[in-house]
C-alpha positions as CSV (number, residue, x, y, z in Angstrom):
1,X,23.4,14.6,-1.7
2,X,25.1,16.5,1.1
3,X,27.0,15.6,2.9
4,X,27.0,11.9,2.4
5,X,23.2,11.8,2.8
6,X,19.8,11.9,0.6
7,X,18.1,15.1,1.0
8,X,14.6,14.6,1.4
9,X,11.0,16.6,0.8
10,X,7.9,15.7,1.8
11,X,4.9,16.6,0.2
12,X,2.1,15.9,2.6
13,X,2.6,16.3,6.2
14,X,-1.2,14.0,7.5
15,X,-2.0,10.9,8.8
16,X,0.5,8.5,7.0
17,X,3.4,11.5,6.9
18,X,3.1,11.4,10.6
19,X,2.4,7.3,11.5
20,X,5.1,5.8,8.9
21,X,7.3,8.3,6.9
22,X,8.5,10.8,9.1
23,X,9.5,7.6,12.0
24,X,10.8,5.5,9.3
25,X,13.0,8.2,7.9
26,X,14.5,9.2,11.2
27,X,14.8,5.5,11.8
28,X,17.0,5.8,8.5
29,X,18.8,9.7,9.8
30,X,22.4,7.8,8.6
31,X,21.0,7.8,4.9
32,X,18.9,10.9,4.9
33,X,17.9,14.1,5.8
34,X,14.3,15.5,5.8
35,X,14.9,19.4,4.7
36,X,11.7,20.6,3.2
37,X,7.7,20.1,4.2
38,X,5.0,20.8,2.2
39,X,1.1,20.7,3.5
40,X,-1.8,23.0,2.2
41,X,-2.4,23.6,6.0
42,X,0.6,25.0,7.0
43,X,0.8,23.9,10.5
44,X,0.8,20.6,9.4
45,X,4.3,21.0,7.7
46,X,5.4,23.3,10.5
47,X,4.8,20.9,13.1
48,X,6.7,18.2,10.9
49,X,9.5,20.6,9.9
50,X,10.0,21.3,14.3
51,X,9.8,17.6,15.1
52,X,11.6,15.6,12.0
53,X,13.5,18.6,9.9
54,X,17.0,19.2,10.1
55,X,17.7,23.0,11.4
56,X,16.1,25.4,9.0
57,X,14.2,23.2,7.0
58,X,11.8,24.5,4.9
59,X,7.9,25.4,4.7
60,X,5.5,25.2,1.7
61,X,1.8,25.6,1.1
62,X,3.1,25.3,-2.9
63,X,4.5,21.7,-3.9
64,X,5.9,23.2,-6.6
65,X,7.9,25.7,-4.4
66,X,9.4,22.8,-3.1
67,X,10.2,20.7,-6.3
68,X,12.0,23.8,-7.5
69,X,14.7,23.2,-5.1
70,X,17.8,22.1,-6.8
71,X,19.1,20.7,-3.3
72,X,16.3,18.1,-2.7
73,X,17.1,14.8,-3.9
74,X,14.0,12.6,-3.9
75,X,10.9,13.8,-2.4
76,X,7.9,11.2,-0.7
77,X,4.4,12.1,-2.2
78,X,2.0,11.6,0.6
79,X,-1.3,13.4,-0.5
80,X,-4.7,12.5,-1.2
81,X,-5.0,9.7,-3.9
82,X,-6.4,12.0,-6.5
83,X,-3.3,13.8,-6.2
84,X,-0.4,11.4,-6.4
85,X,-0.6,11.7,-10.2
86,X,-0.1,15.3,-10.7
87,X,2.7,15.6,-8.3
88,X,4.7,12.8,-9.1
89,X,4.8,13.8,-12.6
90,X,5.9,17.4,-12.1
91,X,8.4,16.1,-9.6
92,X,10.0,13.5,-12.3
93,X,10.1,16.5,-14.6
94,X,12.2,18.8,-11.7
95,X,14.5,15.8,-11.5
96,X,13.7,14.0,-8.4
97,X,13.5,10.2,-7.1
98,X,9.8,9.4,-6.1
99,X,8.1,7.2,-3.4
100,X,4.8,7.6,-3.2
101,X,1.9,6.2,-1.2
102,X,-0.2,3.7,-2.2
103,X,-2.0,3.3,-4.5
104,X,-0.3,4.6,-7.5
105,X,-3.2,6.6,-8.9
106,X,-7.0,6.6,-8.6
107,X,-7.3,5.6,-12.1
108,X,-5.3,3.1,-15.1
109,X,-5.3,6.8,-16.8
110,X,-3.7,8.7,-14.2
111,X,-1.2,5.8,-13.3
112,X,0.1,5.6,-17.2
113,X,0.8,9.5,-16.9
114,X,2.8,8.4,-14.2
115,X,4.8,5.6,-15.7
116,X,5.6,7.5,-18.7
117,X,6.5,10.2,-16.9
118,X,9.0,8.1,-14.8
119,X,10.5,6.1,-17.7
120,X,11.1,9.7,-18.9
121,X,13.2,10.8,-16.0
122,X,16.1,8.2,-15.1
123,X,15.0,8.3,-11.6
124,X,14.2,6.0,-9.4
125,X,10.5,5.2,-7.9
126,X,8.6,2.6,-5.7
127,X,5.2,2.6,-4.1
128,X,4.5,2.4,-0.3
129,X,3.3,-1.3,0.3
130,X,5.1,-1.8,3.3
131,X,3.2,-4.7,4.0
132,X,5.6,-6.9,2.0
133,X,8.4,-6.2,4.7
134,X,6.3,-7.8,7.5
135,X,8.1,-11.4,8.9
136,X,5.7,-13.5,7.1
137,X,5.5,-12.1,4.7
138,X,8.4,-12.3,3.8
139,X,9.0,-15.6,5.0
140,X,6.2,-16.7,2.5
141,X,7.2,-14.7,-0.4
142,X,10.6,-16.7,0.0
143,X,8.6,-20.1,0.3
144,X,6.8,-19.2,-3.0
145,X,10.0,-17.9,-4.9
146,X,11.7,-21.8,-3.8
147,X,8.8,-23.4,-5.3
148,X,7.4,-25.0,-2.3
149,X,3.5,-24.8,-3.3
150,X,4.4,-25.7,-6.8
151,X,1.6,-23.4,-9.1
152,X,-0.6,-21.7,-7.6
153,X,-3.6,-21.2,-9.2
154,X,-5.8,-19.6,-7.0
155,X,-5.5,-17.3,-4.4
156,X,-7.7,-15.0,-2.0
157,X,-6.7,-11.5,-1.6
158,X,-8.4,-10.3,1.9
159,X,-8.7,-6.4,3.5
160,X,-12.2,-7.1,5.5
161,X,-12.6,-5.1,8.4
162,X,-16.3,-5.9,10.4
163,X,-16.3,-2.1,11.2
164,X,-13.4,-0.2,10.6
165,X,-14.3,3.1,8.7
166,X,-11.6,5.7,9.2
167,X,-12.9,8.6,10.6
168,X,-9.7,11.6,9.9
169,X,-9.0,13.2,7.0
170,X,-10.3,12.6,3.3
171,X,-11.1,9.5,3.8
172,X,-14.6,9.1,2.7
173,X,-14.7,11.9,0.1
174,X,-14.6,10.1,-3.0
175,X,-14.0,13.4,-5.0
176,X,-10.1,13.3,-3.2
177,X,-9.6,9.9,-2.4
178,X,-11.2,8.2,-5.5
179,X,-12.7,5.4,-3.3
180,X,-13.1,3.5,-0.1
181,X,-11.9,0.1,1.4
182,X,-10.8,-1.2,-2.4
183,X,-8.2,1.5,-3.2
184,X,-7.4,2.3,0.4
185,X,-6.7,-1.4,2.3
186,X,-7.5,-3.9,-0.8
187,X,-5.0,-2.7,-2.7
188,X,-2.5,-3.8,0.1
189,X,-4.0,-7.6,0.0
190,X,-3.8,-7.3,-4.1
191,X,0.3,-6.5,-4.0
192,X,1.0,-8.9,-1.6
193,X,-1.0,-11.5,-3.3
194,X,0.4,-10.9,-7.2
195,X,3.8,-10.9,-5.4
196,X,3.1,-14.3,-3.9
197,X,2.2,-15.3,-7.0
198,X,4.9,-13.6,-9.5
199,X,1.8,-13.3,-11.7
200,X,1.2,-9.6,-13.2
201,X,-0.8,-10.3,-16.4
202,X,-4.6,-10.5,-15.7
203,X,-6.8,-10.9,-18.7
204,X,-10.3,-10.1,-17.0
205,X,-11.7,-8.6,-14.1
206,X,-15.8,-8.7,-12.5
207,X,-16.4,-7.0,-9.7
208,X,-19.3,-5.8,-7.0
209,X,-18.9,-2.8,-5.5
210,X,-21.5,-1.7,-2.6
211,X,-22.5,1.4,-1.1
212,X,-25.1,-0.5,1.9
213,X,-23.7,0.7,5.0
214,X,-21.7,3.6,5.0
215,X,-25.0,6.1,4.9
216,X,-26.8,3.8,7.7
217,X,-26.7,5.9,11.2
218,X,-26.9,2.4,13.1
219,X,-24.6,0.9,10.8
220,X,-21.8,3.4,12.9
221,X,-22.8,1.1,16.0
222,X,-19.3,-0.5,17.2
223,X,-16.9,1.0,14.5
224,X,-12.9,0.6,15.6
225,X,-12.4,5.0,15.2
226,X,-16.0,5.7,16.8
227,X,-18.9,6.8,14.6
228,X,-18.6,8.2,11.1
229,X,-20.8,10.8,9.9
230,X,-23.4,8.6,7.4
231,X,-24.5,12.2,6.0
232,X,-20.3,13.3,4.3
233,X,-20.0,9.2,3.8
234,X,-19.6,8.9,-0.2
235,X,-17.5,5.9,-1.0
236,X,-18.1,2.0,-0.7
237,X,-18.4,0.2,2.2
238,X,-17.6,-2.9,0.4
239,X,-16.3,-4.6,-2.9
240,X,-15.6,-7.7,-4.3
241,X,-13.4,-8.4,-7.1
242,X,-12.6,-12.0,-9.3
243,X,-9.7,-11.9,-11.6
244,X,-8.5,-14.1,-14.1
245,X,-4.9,-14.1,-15.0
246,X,-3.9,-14.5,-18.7
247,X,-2.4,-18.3,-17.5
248,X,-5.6,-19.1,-15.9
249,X,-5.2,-18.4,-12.1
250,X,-7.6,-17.2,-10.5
251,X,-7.6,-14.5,-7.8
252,X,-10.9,-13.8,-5.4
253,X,-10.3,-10.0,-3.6
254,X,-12.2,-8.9,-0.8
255,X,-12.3,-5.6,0.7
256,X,-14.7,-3.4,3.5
257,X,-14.3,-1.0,5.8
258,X,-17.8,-1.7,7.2
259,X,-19.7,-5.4,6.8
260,X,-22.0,-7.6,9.1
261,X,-19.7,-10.6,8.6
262,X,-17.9,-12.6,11.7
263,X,-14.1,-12.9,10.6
264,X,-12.1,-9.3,9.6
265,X,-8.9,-10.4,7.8
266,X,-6.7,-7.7,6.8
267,X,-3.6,-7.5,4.3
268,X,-3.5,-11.6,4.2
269,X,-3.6,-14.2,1.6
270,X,-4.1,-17.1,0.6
271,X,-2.6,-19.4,-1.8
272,X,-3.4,-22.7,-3.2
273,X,-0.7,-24.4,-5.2
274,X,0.0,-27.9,-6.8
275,X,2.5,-28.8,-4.1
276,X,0.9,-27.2,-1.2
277,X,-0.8,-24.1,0.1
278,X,-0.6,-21.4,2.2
279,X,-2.4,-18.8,4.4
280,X,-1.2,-15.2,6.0
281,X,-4.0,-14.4,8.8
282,X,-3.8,-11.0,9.8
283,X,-6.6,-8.3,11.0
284,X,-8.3,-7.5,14.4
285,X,-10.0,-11.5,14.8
286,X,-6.4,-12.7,15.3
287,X,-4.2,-11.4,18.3
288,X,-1.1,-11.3,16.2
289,X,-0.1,-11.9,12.2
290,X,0.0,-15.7,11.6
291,X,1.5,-17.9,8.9
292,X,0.3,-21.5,7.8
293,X,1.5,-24.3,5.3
294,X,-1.1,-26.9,4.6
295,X,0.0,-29.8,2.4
296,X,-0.3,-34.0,2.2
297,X,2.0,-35.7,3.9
298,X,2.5,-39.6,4.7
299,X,-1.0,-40.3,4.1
300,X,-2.5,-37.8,6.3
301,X,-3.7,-33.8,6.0
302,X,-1.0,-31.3,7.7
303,X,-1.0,-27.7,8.7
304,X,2.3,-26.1,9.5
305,X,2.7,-23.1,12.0
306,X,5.3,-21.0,11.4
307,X,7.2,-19.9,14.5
308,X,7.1,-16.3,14.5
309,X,10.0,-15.0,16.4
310,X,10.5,-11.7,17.9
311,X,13.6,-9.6,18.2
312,X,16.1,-10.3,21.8
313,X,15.6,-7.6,23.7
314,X,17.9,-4.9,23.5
315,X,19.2,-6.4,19.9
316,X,16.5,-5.7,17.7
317,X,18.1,-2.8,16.5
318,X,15.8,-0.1,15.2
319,X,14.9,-0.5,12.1
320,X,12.6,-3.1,12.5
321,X,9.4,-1.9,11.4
322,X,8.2,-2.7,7.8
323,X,8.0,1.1,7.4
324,X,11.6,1.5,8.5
325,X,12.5,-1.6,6.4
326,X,10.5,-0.3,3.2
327,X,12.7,2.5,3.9
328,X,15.8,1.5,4.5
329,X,15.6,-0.4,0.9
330,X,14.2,2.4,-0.6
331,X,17.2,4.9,0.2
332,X,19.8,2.0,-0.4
333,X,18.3,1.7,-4.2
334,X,19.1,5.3,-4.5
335,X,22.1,5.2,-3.3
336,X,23.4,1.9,-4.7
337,X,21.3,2.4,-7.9
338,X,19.6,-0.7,-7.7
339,X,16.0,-2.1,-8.0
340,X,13.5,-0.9,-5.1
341,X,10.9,-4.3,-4.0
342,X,8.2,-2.4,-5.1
343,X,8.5,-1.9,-8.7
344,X,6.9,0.7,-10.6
345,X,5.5,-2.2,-13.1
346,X,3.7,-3.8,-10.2
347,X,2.3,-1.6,-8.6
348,X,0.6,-0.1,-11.9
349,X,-1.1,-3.4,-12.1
350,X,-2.6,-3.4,-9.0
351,X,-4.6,0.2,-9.9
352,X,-5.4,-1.1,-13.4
353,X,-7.0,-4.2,-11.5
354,X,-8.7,-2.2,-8.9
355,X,-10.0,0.4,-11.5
356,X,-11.4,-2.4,-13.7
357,X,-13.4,-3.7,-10.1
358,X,-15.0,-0.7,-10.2
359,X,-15.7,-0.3,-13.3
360,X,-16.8,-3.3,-14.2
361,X,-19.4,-2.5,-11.4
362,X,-20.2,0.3,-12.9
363,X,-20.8,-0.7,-16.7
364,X,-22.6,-4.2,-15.0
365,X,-19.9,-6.4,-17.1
366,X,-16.8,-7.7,-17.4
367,X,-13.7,-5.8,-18.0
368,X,-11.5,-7.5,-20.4
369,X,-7.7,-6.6,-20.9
C-alpha cells in the first residue's frame, strides 16, 4: 500500500474494464489507486491510464511487465476467458491479490491450476459476480440464509435473452472466449442460484448445447446490439443444462443469447422450497428487477411483492452500484483480511458445472462427478 491506499493494475482495459471496473474503483478512490494498465492494443490502456490512472501511471502491451512491479498490490484480470487462467497464476506467483472476471476459467482444468495456484500464494481472490450485490438479491439471499423457504430442492437458473448476441470484442470466437451465452451470462444465473441455495456439491450434470441460430442471416433480424456477422459466429446460441446435487436437488439452467421464445429472463432464479418459494424476474420482458415470495397461507395461495425501494435523492451516496458494492467488499477483504462474498470455492464450481454442460453435450451422456 501507499499511502494508506491499495495500489491497483489492471490487466485488460475492454468492454467490462471500461462499463464496471474502472467506475467502480474510482467509486472506491478512498481505498485505492489505479497506477498501471495493461491492453495488447495499447490505446486501450492509454486511454484508461488518461481517464482513471493516478498521475504517471503506467502502460503495458506485456502483463508480465506489469506483475513485475513490486509496488502493485492486487491487480483485476479482465481479459478474454481463455486467458484468466494463465494470468492469474503468474500473478499469484509475483505476489499479488486477484479479482478476476467471470467465469473463473474456460475449463475444470484450467480453473484447478488456478485454485492451486491461489492456495499457494496467501493472497486473497474473488470472482466478478456482481450480480449477488443487486437489492434482491440480496434481500433473497438473506430470506434463504433465515430459512424462510425451508429446503429447497429445485431451482431454475435463467440467462435467456430472445435476441441479445453481443456484437464487440471476442465475443463469439470460441477459440478466446471458450463459449457463448453458457459461460458468458449463465454462469451469472448458476452463482446466484447455488448461492440461494448454499448447495456446492453436484453429483451429475446433462446438458444440450445448440449451435441453430447464430450462423442464420435472418436469425440477426431484431437483435438488442444490431446484426451479428452469421459468417465469424462460432459459439452456441443456446444451452440447457440439469443438475443433480449429491442431496438430491435439482437445478434446471437456461441460457441464450439468441432463441425464438416469448419471455427473456436474465441473471434470475427461482427457488422452490418446503416452506415456500421464491422468484427473482430480471431481463429486458420486465421494466425493472422484481422479487416474489409464493407460499400457503390461511387456506388460500399467496404471492408476495417485494417493495423495491430506491435511494432519497441526494442520499444515495455513490457507491450504490453492485459493481461499486462488489468492490467496495472486495478492497475491504484486503484490507481487513477477511473473506470476499465470492469465494474462490464457489466460483470453481460453477465452471466445473458449466464445463460438464458442455461436455456432456459433446460426449452425448451424462457427466458424473
Amino acid at each position: 500500500m501507499k499511502n494508506g491506499k491499495l495500489q491497483i493494475g489492471i490487466i485488460g482495459c475492454g468492454g467490462i474494464a471500461n462499463q464496471k471496473h474502472f467506475p467502480s474503483l474510482r467509486d472506491n478512490a478512498d481505498k485505492a489507486d489505479i497506477v498501471a494498465f495493461c491492453d495488447i492494443i495499447v490505446e486501450r490502456a492509454q486511454k484508461g491510464a488518461a481517464e482513471y490512472g493516478v498521475p504517471g501511471a503506467k502502460v503495458y502491451t506485456d502483463y508480465k511487465e506489469l506483475l513485475a512491479d513490486p509496488d502493485i498490490d492486487v491487480v483485476h484480470v479482465l481479459t478474454p476467458n481463455v486467458s484468466h487462467c494463465q494470468i492469474t497464476v503468474d500473478a499469484f506467483a509475483a505476489g499479488k491479490h486477484v479479482m478476476c472476471e467471470k467465469p473463473m476459467a474456460a475449463t475444470t482444468e484450467d480453473a484447478q491450476k488456478m485454485m492451486d495456484a491461489w492456495k499457494k500464494s496467501g493472497k486473497k481472490f474473488t470472482i466478478g459476480y456482481q450480480n449477488r450485490f443487486r437489492p434482491e438479491v440480496q434481500s433473497l439471499h438473506k430470506a434463504c440464509e433465515k430459512g424462510e423457504l425451508g429446503e429447497i430442492y429445485y431451482a431454475e437458473a435463467n440467462a435467456v435473452r430472445r435476441r441479445a448476441v453481443p456484437t464487440w470484442g471476442v465475443f463469439p470466437n470460441k477459440a478466446l472466449q471458450g463459449g457463448g451465452p453458457l459461460i458468458d451470462i449463465g454462469t451469472h444465473a448458476l452463482d446466484m442460484t447455488l448461492w440461494m441455495m448454499d448447495n456446492y456439491e453436484p453429483a451429475s450434470v446433462s446438458g444440450s448445447v445448440f449451435y441453430k441460430l447464430g450462423n442464420l442471416p435472418e436469425a440477426v433480424d431484431g437483435n438488442l446490439f444490431g446484426p451479428w456477422d452469421p459468417e465469424t459466429y462460432e459459439v452456441e446460441d443456446s444451452a440447457f443444462g440439469f443438475i443433480k446435487m449429491k442431496d438430491g436437488a435439482t437445478i434446471n439452467l437456461r441460457a441464450s443469447w439468441a432463441i425464438n421464445l416469448m419471455e427473456s429472463r436474465e441473471a434470475s432464479t427461482t427457488l422452490c422450497g418446503t416452506k415456500a418459494g421464491a422468484e427473482i424476474r430480471s431481463g429486458s420482458s420486465f421494466p425493472k428487477d422484481e422479487l416474489y415470495f409464493n407460499c400457503g397461507r390461511n387456506g388460500v395461495l399467496v404471492d408476495e411483492k417485494a417493495a423495491m425501494g430506491g435511494n432519497v435523492a441526494y442520499f444515495g451516496g455513490s457507491k450504490s452500484t453492485p459493481g461499486s458494492m462488489e468492490c467496495d467488499q472486495w478492497l475491504n477483504a484486503i484490507i481487513n483480511d477477511t473473506e470476499p462474498l465470492v469465494k474462490p470455492e464457489q466460483a470453481f464450481t460453477v465452471t466445473k458445472i458449466l464445463d460438464a454442460i458442455y461436455q456432456s453435450d459433446k460426449l452425448g451422456k451424462e457427466i458424473v462427478f
